[in-house]
C-alpha positions in Angstrom: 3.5 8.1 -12.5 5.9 8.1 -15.1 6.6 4.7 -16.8 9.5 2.8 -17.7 8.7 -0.5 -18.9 11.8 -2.5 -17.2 10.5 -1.1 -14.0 6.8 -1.7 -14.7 5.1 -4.4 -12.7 2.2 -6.1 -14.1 1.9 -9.7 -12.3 -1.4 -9.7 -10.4 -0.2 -12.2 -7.8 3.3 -9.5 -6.8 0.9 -6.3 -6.8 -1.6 -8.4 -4.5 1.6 -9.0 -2.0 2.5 -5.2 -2.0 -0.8 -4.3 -1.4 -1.3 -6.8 1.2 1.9 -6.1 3.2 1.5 -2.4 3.4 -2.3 -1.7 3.9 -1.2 2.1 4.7 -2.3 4.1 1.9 -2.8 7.7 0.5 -6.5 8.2 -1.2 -6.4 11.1 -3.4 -9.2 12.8 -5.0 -10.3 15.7 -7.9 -12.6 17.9 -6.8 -14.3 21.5 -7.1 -12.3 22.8 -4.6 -8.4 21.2 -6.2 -6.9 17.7 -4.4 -7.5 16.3 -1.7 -5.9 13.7 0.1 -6.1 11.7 3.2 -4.4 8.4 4.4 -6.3 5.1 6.2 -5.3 1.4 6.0 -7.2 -0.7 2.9 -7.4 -4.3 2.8 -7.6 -7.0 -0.8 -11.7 -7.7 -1.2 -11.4 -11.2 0.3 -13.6 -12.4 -2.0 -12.0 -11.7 -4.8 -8.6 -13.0 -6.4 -8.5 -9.4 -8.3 -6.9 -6.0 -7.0 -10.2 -5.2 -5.3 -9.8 -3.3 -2.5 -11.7 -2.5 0.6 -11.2 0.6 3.2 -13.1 3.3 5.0 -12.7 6.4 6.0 -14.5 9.0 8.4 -17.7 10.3 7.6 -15.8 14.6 7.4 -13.2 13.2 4.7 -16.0 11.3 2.8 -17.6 14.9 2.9 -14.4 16.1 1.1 -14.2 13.1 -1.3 -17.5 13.2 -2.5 -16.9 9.2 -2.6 -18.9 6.9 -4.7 -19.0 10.3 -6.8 -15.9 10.9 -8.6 -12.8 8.8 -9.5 -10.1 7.9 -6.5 -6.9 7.1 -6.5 -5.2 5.1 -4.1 -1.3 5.2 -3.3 0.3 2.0 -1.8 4.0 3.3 -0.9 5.8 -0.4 -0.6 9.3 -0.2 0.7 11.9 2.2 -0.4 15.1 4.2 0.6 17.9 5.7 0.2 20.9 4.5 -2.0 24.2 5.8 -1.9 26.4 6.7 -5.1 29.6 4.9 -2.9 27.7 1.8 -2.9 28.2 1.7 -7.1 32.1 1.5 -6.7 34.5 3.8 -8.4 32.8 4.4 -11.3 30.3 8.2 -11.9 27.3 7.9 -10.2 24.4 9.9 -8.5 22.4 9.5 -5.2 18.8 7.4 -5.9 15.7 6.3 -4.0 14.9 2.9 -4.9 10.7 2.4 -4.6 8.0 -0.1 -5.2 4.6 1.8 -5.3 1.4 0.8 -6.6 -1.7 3.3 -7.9 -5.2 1.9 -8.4 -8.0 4.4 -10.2 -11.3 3.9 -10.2 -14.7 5.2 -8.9 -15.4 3.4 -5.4 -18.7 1.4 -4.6 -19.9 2.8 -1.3 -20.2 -0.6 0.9 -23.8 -1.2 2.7 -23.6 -0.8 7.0 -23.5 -4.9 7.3 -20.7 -4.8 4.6 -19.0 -2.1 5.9 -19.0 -3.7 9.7 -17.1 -6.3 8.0 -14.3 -4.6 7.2 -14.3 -3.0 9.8 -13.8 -6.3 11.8 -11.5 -7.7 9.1 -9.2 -4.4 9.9 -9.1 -4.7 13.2 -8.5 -8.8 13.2 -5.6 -8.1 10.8 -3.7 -6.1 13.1 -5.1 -7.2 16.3 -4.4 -11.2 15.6 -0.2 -11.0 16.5 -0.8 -9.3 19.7 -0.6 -11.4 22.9 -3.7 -10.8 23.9 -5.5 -9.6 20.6 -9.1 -6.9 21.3 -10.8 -7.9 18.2 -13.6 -5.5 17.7 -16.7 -7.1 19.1 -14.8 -8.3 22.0 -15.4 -7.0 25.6 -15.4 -4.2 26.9 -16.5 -3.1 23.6 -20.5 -3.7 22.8 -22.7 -3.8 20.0 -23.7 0.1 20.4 -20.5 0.9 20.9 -19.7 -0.8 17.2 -22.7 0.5 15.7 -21.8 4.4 16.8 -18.4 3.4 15.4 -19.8 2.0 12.4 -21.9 5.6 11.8 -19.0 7.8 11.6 -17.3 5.6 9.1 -18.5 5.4 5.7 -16.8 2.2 3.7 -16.2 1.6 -0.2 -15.0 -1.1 -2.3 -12.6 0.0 -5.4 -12.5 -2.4 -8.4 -9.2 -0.4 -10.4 -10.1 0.5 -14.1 -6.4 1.6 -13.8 -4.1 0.1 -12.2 0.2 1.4 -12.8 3.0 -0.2 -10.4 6.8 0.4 -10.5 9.2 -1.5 -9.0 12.6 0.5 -9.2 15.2 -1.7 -7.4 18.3 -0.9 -9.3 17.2 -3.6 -11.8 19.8 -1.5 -14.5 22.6 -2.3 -12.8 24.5 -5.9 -12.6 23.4 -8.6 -10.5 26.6 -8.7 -8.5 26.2 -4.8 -7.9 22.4 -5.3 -6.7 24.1 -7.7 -4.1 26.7 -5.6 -2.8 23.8 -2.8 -2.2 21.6 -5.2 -0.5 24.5 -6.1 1.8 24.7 -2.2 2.7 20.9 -2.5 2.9 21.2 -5.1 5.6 24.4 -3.5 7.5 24.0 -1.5 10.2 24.5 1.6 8.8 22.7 5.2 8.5 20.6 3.7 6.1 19.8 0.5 7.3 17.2 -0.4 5.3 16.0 -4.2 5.6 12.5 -4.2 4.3 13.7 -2.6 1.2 17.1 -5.4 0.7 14.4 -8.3 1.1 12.8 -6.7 -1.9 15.6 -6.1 -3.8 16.6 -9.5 -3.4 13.4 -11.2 -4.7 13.6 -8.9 -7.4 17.1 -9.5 -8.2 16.8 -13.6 -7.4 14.2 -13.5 -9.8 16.2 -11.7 -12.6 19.2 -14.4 -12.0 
């Protein structure tokens, strides 16, 4: 990912909240036979205050990763969209995509069954928790075979980054008062309607002012 430094985020704490609030993430790998890429939910190592992360995947893409193995790298898209020249004003101007996006490299640590089952529950208790009436995954009718099959297909890692690169590109060139006129547009109820991504802009923009 190509760098530019007013764009480049390096505070630990923000890139913990991206990763955080979008777990969704794209794990891409060299191999013999070219990339290879495959997408499953990862979760910050809870016992760690680093960008440690923890994740499965299913036993045929580990086949295909060769993990533990080779280096990974793992793609956290945090909100972006769409943003129109006509919200700059009458001034020259292009169409853009405003992003955040975090890459951590590194070779994972393949996690131990009992260490793995972990994060298994910790995956499903992170999603299941807001539901009315949450299934965690050693609730009924789920039993403890039933886990421990699950468990078997799955093979989980742990990824410490030795390289970690983030970018934050939320129109931080332009003037504060222009940032809030495209959040507004952001938040309207337009084609792109985009509120996830104005919230963003805003705390980068609050921040900057």
């Amino acid at each position: 990912m190509r760098q530019n430094p007013s764009f480049a985020m390096t505070d630990v704490g923000e890139l913990r909240r991206i990763v955080e609030q979008n777990p969704w993430a794209t794990l891409v790998s060299s191999t013999d036979d070219g990339l290879v890429a495959s997408h499953y939910a990862v979760l910050l190592d809870d016992t760690r205050d680093d960008l440690t992360v923890v994740g499965h995947v299913g036993k045929p893409d580990d086949l295909i990763h060769d993990l533990g193995a080779r280096e990974l790298l793992i793609i956290v898209q945090g909100p972006h969209g769409y943003i129109s020249p006509g919200w700059y004003g009458d001034r020259p101007s292009v169409p853009t995509w405003n992003f955040v996006t975090v890459h951590l490299r590194g070779v994972p640590e393949l996690l131990s069954t009992d260490e793995n089952l972990r994060v298994l529950d910790r995956l499903v208790a992170r999603f299941e928790t807001p539901m009315p009436e949450p299934r965690m995954l050693w609730e009924r009718p789920n039993d403890a075979d039933f886990v421990e099959r699950l468990e078997r297909g799955t093979v989980g890692f742990r990824l410490t980054p030795t390289s970690v690169a983030a970018k934050r590109k939320l129109s931080q060139n332009r003037p504060v008062e222009l940032v809030d006129h495209i959040i507004r547009e952001l938040e309207n109820d337009g084609p792109h309607h985009n509120p996830p991504l104005a919230a963003e802009m805003r705390r980068a923009n609050d921040a900057r002012a």
